[in-house]
C-alpha positions in Angstrom: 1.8 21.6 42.5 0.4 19.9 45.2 0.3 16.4 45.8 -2.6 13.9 44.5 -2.4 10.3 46.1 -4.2 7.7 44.6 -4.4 4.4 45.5 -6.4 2.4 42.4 -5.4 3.0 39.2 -7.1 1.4 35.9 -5.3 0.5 33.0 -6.5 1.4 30.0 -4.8 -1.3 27.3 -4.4 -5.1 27.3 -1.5 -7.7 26.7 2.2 -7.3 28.0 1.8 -3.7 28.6 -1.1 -4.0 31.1 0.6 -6.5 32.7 3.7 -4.7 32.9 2.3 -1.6 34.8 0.0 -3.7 36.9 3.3 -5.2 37.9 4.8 -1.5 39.5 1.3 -0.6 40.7 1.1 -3.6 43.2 4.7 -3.4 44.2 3.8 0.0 45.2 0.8 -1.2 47.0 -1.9 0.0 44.2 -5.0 -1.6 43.5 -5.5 -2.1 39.7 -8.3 -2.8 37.4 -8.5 -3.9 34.0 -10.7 -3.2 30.9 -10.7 -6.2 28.8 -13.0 -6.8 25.3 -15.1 -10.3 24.8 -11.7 -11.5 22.9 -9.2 -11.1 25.8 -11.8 -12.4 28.7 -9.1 -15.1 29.7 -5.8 -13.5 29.2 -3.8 -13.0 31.8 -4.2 -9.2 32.1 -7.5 -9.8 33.2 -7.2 -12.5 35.7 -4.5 -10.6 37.5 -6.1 -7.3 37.7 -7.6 -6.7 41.1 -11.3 -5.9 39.3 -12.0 -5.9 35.7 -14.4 -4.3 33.9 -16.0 -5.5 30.1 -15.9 -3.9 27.2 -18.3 -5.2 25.0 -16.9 -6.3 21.5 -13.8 -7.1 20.4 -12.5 -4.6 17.4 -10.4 -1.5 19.2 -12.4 0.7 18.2 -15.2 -0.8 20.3 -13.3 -1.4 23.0 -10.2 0.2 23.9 -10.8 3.3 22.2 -13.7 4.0 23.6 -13.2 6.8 26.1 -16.0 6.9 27.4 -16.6 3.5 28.3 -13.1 2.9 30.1 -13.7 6.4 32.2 -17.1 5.1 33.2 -15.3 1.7 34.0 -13.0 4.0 36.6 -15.9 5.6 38.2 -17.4 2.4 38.6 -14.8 0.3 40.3 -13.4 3.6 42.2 -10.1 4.0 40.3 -8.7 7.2 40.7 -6.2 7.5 38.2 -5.7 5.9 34.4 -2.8 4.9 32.9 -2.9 4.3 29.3 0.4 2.2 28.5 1.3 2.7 25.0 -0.9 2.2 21.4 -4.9 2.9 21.6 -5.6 6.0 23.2 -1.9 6.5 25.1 -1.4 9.5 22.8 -4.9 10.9 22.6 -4.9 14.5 24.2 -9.3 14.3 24.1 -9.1 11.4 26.4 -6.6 12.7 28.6 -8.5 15.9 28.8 -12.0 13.8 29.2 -10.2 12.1 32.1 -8.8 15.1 33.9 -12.5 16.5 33.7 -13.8 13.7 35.7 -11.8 14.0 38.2 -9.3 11.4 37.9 -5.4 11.5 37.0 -4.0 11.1 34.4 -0.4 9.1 34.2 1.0 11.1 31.8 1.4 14.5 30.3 -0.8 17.6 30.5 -3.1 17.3 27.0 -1.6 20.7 25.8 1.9 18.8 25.5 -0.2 15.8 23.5 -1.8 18.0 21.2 1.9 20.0 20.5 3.8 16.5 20.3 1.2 15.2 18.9 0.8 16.9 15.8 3.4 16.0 14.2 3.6 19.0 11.5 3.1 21.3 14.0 5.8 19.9 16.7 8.5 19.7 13.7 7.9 23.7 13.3 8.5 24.2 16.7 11.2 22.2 17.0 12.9 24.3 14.3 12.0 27.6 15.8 14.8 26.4 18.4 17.1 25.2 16.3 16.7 21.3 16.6 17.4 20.1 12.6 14.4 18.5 11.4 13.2 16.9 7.6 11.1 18.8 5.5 7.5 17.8 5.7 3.7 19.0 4.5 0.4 17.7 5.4 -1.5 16.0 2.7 -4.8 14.3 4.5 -7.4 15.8 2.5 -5.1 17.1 -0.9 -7.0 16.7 -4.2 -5.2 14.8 -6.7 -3.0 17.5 -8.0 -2.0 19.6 -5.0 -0.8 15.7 -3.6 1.3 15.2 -6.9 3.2 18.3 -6.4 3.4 18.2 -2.3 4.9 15.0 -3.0 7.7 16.4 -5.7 8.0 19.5 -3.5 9.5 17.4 -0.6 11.3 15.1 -3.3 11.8 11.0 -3.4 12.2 8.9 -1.8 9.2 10.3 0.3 7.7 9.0 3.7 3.6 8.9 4.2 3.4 9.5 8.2 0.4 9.2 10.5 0.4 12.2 12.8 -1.9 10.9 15.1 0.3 7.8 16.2 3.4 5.5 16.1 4.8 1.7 15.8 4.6 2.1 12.3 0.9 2.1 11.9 0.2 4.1 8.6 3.4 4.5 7.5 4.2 4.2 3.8 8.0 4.6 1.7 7.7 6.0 -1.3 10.0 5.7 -4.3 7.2 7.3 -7.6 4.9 9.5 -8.3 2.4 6.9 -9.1 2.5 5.2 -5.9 1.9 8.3 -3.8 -2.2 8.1 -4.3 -2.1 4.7 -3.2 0.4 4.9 -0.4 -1.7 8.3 1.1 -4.8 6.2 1.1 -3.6 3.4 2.8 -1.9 5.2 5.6 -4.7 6.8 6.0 -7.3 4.1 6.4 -4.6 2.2 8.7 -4.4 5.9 10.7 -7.8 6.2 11.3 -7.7 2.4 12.4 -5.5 2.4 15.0 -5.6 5.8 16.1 -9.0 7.4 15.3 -7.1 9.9 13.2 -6.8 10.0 9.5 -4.3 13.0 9.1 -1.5 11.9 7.2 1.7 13.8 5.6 4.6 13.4 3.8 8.5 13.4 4.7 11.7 13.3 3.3 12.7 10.0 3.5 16.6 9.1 4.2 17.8 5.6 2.9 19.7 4.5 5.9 20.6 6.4 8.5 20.1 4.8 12.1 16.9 5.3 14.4 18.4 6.5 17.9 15.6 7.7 20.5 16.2 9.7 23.8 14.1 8.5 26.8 13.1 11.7 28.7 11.3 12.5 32.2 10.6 15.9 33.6 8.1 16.1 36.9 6.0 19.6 38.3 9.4 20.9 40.0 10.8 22.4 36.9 13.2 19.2 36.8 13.8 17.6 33.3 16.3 14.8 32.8 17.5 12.7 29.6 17.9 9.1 30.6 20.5 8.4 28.0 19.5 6.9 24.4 18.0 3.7 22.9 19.0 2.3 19.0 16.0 0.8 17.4 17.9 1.0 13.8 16.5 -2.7 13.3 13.0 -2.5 11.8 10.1 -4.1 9.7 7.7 -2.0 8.2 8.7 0.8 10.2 8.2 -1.0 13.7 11.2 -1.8 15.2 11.9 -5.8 16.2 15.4 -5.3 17.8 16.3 -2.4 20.5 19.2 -1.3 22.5 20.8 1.1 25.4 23.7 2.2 25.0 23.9 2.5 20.5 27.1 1.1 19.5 27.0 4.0 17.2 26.7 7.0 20.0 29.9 8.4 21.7 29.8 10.5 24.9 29.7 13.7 22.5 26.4 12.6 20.5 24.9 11.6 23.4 25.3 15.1 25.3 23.9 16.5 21.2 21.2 14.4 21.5 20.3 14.6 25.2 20.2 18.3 25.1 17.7 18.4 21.9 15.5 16.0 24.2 15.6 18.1 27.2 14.6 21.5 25.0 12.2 19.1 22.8 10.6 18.6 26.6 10.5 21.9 28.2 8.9 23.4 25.0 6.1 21.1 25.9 6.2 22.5 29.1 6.2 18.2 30.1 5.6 16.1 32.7 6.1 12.6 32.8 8.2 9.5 30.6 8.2 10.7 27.1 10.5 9.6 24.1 12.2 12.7 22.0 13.1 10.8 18.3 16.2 11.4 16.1 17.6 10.0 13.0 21.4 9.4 12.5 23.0 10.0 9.0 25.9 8.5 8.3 27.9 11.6 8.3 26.9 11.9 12.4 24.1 14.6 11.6 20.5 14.0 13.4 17.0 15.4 12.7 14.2 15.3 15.0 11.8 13.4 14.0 9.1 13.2 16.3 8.2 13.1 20.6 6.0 10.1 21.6 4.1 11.4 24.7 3.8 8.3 26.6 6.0 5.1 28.0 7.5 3.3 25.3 7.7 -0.4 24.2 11.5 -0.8 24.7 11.4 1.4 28.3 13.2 -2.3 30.2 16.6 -1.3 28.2 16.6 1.8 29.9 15.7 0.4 33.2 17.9 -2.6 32.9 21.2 -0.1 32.6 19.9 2.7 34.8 18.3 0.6 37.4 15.2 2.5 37.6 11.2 1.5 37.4 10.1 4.0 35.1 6.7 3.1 35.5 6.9 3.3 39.3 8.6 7.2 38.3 5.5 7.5 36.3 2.9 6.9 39.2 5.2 9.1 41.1 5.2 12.1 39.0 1.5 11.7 38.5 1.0 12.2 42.1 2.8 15.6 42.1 6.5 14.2 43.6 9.9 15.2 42.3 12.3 13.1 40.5 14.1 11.1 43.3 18.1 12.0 43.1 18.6 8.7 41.4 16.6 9.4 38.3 18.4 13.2 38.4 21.9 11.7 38.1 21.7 8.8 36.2 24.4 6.0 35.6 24.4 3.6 33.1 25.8 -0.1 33.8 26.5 -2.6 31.3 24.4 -3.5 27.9 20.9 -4.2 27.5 19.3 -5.7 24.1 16.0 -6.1 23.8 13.6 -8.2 21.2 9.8 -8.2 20.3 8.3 -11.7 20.2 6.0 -11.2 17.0 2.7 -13.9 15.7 4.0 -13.3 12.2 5.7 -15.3 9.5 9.0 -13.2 8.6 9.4 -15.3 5.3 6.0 -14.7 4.1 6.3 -11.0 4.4 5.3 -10.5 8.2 1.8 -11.5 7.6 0.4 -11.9 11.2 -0.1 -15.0 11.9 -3.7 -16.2 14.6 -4.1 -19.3 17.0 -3.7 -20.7 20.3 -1.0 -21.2 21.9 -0.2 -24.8 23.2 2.7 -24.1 25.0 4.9 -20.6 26.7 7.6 -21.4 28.8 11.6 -20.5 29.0 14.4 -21.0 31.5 15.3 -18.3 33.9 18.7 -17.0 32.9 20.6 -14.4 35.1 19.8 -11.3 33.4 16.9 -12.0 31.4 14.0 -10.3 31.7 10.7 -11.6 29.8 7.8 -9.0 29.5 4.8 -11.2 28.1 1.4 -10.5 27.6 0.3 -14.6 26.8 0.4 -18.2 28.8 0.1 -21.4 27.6 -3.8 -21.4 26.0 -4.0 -17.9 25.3 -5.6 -17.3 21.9 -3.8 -14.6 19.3 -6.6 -12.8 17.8 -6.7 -10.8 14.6 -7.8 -7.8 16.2 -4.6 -6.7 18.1 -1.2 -6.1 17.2 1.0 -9.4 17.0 3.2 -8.6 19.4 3.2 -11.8 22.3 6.2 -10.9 24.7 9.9 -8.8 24.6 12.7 -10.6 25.6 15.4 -8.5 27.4 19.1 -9.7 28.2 20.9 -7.1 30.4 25.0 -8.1 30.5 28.4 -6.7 31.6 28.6 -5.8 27.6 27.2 -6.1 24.1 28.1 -9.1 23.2 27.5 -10.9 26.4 23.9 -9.8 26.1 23.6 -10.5 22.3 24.3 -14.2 23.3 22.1 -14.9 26.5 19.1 -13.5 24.6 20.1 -15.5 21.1 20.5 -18.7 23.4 17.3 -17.8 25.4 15.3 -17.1 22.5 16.3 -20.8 20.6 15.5 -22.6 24.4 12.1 -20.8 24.7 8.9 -22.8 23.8 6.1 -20.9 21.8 4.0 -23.4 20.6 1.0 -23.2 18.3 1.6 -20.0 15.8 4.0 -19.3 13.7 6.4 -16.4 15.5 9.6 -14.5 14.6 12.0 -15.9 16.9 14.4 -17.5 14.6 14.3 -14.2 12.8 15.3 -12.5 16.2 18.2 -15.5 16.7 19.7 -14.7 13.3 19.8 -11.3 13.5 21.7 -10.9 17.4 24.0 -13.8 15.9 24.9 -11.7 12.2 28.1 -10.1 12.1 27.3 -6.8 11.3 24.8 -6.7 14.2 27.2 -8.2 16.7 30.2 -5.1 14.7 27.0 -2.8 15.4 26.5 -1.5 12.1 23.5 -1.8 11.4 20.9 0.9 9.8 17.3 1.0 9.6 17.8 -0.5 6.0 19.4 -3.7 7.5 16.8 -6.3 6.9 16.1 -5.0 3.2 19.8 -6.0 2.8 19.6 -8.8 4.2 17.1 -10.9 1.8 18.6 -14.3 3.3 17.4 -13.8 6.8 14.0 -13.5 6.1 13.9 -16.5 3.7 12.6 -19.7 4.8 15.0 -22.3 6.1 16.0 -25.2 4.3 15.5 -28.8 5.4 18.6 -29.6 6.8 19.4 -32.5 8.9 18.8 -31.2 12.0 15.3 -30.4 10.7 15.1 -34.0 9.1 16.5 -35.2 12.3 13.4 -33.6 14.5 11.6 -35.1 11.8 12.7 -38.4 13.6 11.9 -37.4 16.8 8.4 -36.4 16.0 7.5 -40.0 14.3 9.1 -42.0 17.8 7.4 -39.4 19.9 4.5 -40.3 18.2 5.4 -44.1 18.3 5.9 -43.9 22.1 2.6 -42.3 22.9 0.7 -45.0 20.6 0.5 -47.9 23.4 -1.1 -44.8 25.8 -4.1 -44.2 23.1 -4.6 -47.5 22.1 -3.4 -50.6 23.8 -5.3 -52.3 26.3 -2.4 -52.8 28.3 -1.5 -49.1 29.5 1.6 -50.6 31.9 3.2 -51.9 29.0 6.3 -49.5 27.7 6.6 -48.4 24.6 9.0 -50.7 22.3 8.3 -54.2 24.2 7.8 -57.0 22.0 6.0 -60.1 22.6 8.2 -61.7 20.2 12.2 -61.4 20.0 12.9 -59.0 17.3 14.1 -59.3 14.4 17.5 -57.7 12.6 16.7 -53.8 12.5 17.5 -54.2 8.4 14.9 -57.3 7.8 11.5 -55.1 10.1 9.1 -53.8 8.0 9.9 -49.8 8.5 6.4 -47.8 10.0 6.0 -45.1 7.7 5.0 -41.1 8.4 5.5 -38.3 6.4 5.8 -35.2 7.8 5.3 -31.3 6.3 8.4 -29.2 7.4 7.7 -25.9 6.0 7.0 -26.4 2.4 8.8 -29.1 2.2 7.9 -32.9 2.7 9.9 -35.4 5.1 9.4 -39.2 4.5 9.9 -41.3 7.6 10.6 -45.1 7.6 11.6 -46.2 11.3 11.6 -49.7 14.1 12.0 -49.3 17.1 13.8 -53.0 18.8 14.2 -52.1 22.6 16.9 -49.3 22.5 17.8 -49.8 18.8 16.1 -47.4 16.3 16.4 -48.1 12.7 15.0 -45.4 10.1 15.5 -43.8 6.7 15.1 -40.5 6.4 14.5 -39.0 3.1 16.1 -42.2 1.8 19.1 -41.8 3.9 19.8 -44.1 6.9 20.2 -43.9 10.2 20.9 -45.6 13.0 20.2 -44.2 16.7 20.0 -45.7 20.0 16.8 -44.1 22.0 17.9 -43.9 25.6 14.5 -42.5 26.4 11.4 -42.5 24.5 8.1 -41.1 25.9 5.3 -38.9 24.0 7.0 -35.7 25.6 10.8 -36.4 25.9 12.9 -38.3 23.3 16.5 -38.8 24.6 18.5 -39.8 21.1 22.0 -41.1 20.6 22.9 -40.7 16.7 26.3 -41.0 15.8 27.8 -40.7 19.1 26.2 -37.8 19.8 23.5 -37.5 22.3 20.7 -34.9 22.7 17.9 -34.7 24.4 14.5 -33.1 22.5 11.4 -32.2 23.9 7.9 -32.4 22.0 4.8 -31.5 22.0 1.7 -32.6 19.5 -1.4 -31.2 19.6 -3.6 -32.9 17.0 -1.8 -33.5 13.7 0.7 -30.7 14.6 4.2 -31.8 16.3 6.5 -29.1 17.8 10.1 -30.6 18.7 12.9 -28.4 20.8 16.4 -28.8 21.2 19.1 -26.5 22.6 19.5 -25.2 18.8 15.5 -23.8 18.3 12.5 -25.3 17.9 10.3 -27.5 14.4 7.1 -27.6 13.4 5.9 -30.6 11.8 2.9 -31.0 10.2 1.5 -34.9 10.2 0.4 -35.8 6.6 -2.3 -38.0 5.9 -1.8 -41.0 3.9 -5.0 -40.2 2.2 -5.7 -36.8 1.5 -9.3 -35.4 0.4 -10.0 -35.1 -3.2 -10.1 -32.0 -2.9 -7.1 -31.4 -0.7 -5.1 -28.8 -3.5 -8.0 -26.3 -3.8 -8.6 -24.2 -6.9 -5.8 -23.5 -9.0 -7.0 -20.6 -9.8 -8.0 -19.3 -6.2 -6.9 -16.2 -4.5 -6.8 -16.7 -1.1 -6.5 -15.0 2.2 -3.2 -15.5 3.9 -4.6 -15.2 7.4 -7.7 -14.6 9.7 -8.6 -11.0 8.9 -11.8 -8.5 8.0 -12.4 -7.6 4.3 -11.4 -3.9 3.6 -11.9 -3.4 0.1 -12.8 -5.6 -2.9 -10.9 -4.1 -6.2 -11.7 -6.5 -8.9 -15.5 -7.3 -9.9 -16.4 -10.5 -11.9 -15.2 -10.5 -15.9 -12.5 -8.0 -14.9 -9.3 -9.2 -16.7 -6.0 -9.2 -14.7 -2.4 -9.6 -14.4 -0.1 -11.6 -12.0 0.5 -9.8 -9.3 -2.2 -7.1 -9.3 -4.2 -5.9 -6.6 -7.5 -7.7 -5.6 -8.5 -7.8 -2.0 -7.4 -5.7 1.0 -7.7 -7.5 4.1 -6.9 -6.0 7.7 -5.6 -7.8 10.3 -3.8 -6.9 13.7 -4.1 -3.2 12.5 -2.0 -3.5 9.6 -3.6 -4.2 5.6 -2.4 -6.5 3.5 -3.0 -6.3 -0.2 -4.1 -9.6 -1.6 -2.9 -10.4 -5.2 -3.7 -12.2 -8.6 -2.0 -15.1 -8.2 -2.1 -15.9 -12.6 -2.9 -14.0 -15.4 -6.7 -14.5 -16.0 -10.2 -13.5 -16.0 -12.2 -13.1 -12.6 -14.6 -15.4 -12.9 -16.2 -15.4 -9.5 -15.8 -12.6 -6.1 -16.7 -14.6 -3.1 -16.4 -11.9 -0.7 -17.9 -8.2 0.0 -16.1 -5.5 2.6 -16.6 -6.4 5.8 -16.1 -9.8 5.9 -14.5 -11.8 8.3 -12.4 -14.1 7.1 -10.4 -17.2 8.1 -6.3 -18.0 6.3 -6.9 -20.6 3.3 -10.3 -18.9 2.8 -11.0 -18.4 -1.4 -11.5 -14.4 -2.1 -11.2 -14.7 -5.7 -11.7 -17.5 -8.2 -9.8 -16.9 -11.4 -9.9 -18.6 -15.0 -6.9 -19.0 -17.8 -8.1 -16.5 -20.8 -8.2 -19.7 -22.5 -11.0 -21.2 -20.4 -12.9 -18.0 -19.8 -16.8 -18.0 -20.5 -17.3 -15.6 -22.8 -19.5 -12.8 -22.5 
């Protein structure tokens, strides 16, 4: 093949991942332009592009799937080539096509290796004409009723409802009945056709626990394809993995040549060019099964190039451009460990709902080894139109264990202030045992209830509490005295005793739980009950940013930020959230008892209760979609519907009333 230079390349995506391969492109002395939609106009993927380009709206499918806009962006600017990251239209063989017709290149594979891989049904038969075990599976997009109820016992329970268009477990369903199969088929396929623009669903034999293990291939137009060892990425939530590694604890050097072989024929069946990901699940009894190529870069591609030492996005542009595999990518070496995390918006102990806002604060300490992939700064806004993913967090180390610590200790030290995230999730789970003994299947979270449950007030929590009121305290005479030079704590008077000062009093919301505060400040001496409990501190620094506390011989120093009537306090053990409480709450402060409400920002899919309708706790009344993902809103009471305050399509905001609700006993009747 001969060789196409380029030397501007557009990148068709947003957040960390645009960032990421704008990153490779300048250090190989690229020009880059970005596409951005109306919500992203002041990320950082935009400002850091050499030339970007508006797309008008803000839903994907106005912007970033629109193929024709984003190739008319790369004529415009005079890109030359398109690289499509991962998600949106990464795996869409029509676009790559449409861009190879207009005379631009494509980073990635030729769309005849797409449309194979990317058919899911139809890659599993091939894969199976040359022997690479796969799981039963049968289309089931447009099945009447019937056919569906006995596709679904034909493959058995449980079952697994698949997009075949796409990945990160967008329209993915488990399951366990008969009668959820309907219900499951229609969801994947609404949250298909969402993020992909491709409703074709099917179902697959779904095992319990086995372990996720994935096998990062590259082949170029010289004939040359390579496995670049494997990546474990058994630790998932709703399908999407959260927690991925390279090497698996559970892989030995004969797996690994099992596995690496079934890539390498997965990829030359494809007749493929480019970084492409070749899928496998691990039973327990050491078997595997194919279960499906991604035909693009994938999220967790820095453990691979933190152990092999190679820029697979810089191998990418390479290929693209018609060069062979250096020697180095050929004959790969593996050194050390690499774990890597995704950074979510979302509130694990609320089941994952995403979680919308802006972000007051997005800093962490550079740590040998630690690698931090981000696609937000400090005042960028999470939307509820993108996925919820804000950075990954790699730690590469001399072993396993080594790395499981930096990142735990990185993650706790990190400030990401302003939504709700999943770090502490990410903390607990590199710290558990059976993580750190690296047994852990895809199943791991589901049994392990505990780590996803909220965490109780303890006194460290009640302790930031503290902090958070003498932050507060300190930063008063800034706001309000007349005397700015004066430091916080001076008295015009000599105090008196700590235990005979009227106590300021603050209550703060910690979770869903509330913390009362009494506390005097006398110079260096700090007096306060906490929760009724007392305690004395000596404050060798108080400031509205930086609280340096002495409690029972211990010193610490805490860091804090408010931002309205929202406090976050850090220490070298993780981060609080306090939420300031008024003293006098509006009348009207508790909201309908009756109200279903919506849980976060999102866009009304589907209304499935009308007024008068009787229902149960726990049934199904509003489908919301935010970030891509649905999220069934449910009765919150027995009751009555006595009022629907919202149609599909609606934008809402989290708190807003969907669905009033009245005791059978107060219901008007008819």
């Amino acid at each position: 093949m001969m060789t196409q230079k380029f030397r501007s390349v557009l990148v068709a995506n947003r957040g960390e991942i645009a960032r990421r391969v704008m990153r490779s492109c300048r250090e190989a002395g690229l020009r880059t332009v970005a596409v951005f939609s109306d919500a992203d106009e002041d990320e950082p993927f935009v400002t850091e592009a050499d030339l970007a380009v508006r797309l008008p709206g803000v839903t994907a499918t106005d912007t970033y799937l629109r193929a024709d806009l984003i190739i008319e962006a790369a004529r415009r600017t005079g890109a030359e080539a398109i690289h499509p990251g991962y998600g949106f239209l990464s795996e869409n063989a029509d676009f790559a096509r449409a861009t190879l017709d207009a005379g631009l290149v494509f980073i990635g594979p030729p769309p005849e290796a797409m449309e194979l891989m990317g058919d899911k049904l139809r890659s599993k038969t091939r894969m199976q004409e040359l022997g690479v075990p796969v799981l039963p599976a049968i289309e089931v997009t447009h099945l009447a009723a019937g056919e569906l109820r006995k596709a679904a016992t034909d493959i058995g329970f449980p079952l697994l409802v698949k997009a075949s268009a796409g990945g990160g477990g967008r329209g993915m369903r488990i399951v366990r009945d008969l009668e959820q199969t309907s219900d499951a088929v229609a969801a994947a396929r609404r949250e298909a056709q969402s993020a992909f623009g491709d409703e074709t669903v099917f179902l697959e034999r779904y095992l319990e626990a086995p372990r996720h293990i994935e096998i990062q291939v590259f082949a170029d137009d010289h004939d040359q394809v390579v496995a670049l060892f494997e990546r474990e990425c058994s630790i998932q939530r709703r399908h999407q993995k959260i927690v991925e590694e390279c090497p698996s604890p559970a892989v030995n050097d004969t797996l690994r040549k099992q596995l690496s072989e079934a890539a390498v024929t997965t990829a030359r069946a494809a007749d493929y060019r480019g970084a492409g990901t070749v899928e496998f699940v691990l039973a327990e009894d050491g078997s595997f099964y194919f279960l499906e190529m991604n035909t693009r870069l994938q999220v967790e591609h820095p453990v691979t190039e933190a152990v092999t030492g190679l820029d697979l996005v810089r191998l990418q542009l390479e290929v693209a451009q018609g060069l062979p595999l250096p020697e180095e990518a050929l004959s790969p070496t593996m050194s050390g460990h690499a774990i890597e995390v995704r950074l979510y918006a979302e509130d694990p102990a609320n089941g994952f709902l995403p979680t919308a806002g802006r972000i007051h604060d997005f800093s962490f300490e550079s740590t040998p080894g630690l690698r931090v992939d981000a696609g937000v700064r400090a005042g960028s806004v999470v939307s509820t139109y993108y996925d919820s993913m804000l950075a990954k967090v790699i730690a590469h180390a001399v072993d396993r264990t080594t790395a499981a610590g930096v990142l735990a200790k990185s993650l706790r030290l990190m400030h990401v202030d302003g939504v709700v995230t999943n770090r502490q999730l990410l903390v607990d789970v590199l710290e558990h045992p059976r993580f750190l003994a690296g047994t852990t299947p895809t199943s791991f979270l589901d049994d392990h209830p505990d780590l996803l449950a909220a965490r109780a007030v303890d006194e460290r929590l009640r302790l930031h509490a503290l902090v958070a009121a003498l932050s507060g305290y300190a930063c008063a005479p800034e706001e309000h005295s007349v005397l700015p030079a004066v430091p916080a704590g001076w008295r015009n008077n000599p105090p008196m005793r700590s235990h005979d000062r009227a106590l300021e009093r603050v209550q703060y919301a910690v979770q869903d739980t509330t913390v009362n505060i009494g506390f005097s400040v006398a110079g260096r001496e700090v007096t306060a009950e906490v929760d009724g409990e007392r305690v004395d501190a000596v404050a060798l620094h108080l400031s509205a940013d930086v609280v340096d506390l002495e409690v029972a011989g211990i010193r610490r120093t805490y860091t804090v930020l408010a931002v309205d009537d929202v406090v976050h306090v850090h220490d070298a053990d993780g981060m609080t959230t306090l939420g300031e409480l008024s003293r006098f709450p509006a009348p009207d402060a508790g909201g309908h008892a009756g109200s279903a409400t919506a849980p976060m920002p999102g866009v009304v899919l589907d209304v499935l209760v009308s007024q008068g309708c009787v229902v149960s706790t726990g049934d199904r009344l509003v489908v919301l979609e935010a970030m891509k993902m649905e999220h069934t809103v449910t009765s919150p009471t027995d009751g009555t519907v006595a009022e629907v305050l919202v149609v599909s399509g609606d934008q809402v905001e989290a708190g807003a009333v969907l669905v009033v609700l009245a005791d059978d006993a107060d219901a008007t009747p008819e």
